[in-house]
C-alpha positions as CSV (number, residue, x, y, z in Angstrom):
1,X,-0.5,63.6,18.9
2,X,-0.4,65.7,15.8
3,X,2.3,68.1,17.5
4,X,4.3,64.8,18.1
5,X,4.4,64.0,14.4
6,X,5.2,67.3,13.7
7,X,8.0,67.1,15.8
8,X,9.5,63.6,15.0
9,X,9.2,65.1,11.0
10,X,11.4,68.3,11.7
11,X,14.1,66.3,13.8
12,X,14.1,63.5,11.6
13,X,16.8,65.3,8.8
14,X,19.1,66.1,11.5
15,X,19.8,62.6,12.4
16,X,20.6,61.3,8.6
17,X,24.2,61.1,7.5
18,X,24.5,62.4,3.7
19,X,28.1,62.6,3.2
20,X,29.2,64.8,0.5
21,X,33.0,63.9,-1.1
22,X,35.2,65.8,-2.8
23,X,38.4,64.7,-3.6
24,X,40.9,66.6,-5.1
25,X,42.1,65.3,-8.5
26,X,45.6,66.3,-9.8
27,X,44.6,64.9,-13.1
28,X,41.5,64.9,-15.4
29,X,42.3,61.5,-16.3
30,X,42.6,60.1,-12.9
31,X,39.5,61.5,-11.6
32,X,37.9,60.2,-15.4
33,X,39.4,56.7,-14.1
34,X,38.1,56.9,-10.3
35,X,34.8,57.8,-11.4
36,X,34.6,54.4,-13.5
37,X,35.9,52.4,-11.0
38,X,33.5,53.5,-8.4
39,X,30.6,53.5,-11.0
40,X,32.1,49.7,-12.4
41,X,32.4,48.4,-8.2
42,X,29.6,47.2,-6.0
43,X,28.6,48.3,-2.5
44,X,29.2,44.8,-0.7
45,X,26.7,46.5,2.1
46,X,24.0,47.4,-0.6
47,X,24.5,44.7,-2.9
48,X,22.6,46.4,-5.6
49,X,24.4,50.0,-5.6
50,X,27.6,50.8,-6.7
51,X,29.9,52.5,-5.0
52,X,29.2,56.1,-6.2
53,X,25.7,55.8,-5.2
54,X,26.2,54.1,-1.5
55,X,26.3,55.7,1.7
56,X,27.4,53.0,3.5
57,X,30.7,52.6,5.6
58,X,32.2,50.4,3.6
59,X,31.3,51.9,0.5
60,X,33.2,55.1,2.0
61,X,36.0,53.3,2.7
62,X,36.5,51.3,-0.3
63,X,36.0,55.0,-2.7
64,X,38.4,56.2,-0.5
65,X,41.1,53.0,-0.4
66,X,40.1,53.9,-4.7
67,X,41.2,57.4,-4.2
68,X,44.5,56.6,-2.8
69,X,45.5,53.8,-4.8
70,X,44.3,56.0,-8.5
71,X,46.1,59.0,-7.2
72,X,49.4,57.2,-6.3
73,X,49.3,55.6,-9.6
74,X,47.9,53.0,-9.7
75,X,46.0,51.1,-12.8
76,X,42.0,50.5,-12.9
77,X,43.3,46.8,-13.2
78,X,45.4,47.1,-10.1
79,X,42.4,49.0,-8.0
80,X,40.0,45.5,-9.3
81,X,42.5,43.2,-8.5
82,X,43.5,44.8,-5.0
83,X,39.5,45.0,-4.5
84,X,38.3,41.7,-5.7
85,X,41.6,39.8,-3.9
86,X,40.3,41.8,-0.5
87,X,36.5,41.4,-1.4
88,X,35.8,38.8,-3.4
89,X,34.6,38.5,-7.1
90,X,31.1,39.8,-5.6
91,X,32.4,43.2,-6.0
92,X,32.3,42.7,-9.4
93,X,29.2,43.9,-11.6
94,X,30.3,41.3,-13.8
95,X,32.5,38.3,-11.9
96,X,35.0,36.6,-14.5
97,X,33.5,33.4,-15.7
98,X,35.7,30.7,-13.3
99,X,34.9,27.3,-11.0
100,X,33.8,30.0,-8.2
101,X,31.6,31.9,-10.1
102,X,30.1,29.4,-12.0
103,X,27.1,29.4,-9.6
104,X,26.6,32.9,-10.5
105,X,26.5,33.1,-14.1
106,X,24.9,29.1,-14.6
107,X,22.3,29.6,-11.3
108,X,19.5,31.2,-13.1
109,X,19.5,29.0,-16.3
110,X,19.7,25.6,-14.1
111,X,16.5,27.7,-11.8
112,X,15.2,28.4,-15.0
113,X,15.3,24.3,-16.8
114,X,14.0,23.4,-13.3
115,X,10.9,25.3,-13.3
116,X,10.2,24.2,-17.1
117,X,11.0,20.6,-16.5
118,X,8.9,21.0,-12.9
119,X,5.8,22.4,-15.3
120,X,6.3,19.6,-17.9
121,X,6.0,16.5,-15.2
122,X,3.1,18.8,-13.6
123,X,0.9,19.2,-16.8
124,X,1.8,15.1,-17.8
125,X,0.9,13.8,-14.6
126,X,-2.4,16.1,-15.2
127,X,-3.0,14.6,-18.4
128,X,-2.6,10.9,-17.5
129,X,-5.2,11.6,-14.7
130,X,-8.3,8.9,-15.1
131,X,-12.0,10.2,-14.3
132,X,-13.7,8.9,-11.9
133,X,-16.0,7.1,-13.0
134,X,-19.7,7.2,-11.2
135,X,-20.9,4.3,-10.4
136,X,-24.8,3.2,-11.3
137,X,-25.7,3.1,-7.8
138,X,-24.5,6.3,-6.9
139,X,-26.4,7.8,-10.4
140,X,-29.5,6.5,-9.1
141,X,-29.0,7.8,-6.1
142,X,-28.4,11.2,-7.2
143,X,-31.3,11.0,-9.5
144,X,-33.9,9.8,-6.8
145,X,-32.4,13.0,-4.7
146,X,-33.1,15.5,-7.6
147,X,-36.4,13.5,-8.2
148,X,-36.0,12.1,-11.8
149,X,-37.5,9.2,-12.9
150,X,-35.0,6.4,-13.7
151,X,-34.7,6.3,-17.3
152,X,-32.2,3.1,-17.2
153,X,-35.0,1.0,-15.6
């Protein structure tokens, strides 16, 4: 059994795909630029990696659709725009503040005022909570169990 491990340890390497990229930059500038955008633009796959540190297809693809567009000329705003109008504003670290994203950016506060307000009612309701009061026959009753003499009597 211990072989087996052994085994399944030194093959395990061989089947991962780390993908190494180098792309050729003409310009210092343009490769300053690509590395922004791909740092600035989120693995859709991943969801919480950007697209220099994912390893997924689509990561690949959209670095490499980045590549193109910053070595034919393109802007950083025309690689966001051509991204987010293919992607959506989810591929933005930070989504422009719009009807559509208003979920994003207003979700955790109205999460947040729901939890407080839930707490409030909660700790209200708790205080407006009567005791229940014993009755004398059911004091008596514990008091003959524990054997104490009735002191009301």
């Amino acid at each position: 059994m211990r072989w087996a491990w052994l085994l399944m340890l030194l093959i395990m390497p061989l089947f991962s795909q780390a993908a190494i990229e180098a792309n050729q930059f003409d310009d210092p500038v343009k490769e300053a630029r690509y590395k922004k955008l791909v740092a600035e633009l989120r693995c859709l796959v991943c969801q919480n990696q950007n697209l220099a540190d994912s390893n997924a297809e689509l990561a690949q693809d959209m670095r490499r659709k980045t590549y193109e567009m910053v070595q034919s000329g393109a802007s950083s705003d025309d690689v966001v725009q051509y991204m987010v109008k293919r992607y959506g504003d989810f591929v933005l670290y930070r989504p422009p503040f719009r009807f559509g994203t208003l979920i994003l950016w207003l979700g955790p506060f109205v999460i947040l005022a729901g939890g407080v307000v839930m707490l409030l009612l909660f700790i209200r309701r708790r205080g407006k909570q009567t005791d229940n009061k014993i009755s004398d026959n059911d004091l008596q009753r514990a008091r003959a169990l524990l054997g104490e003499e009735d002191t009301n009597s």
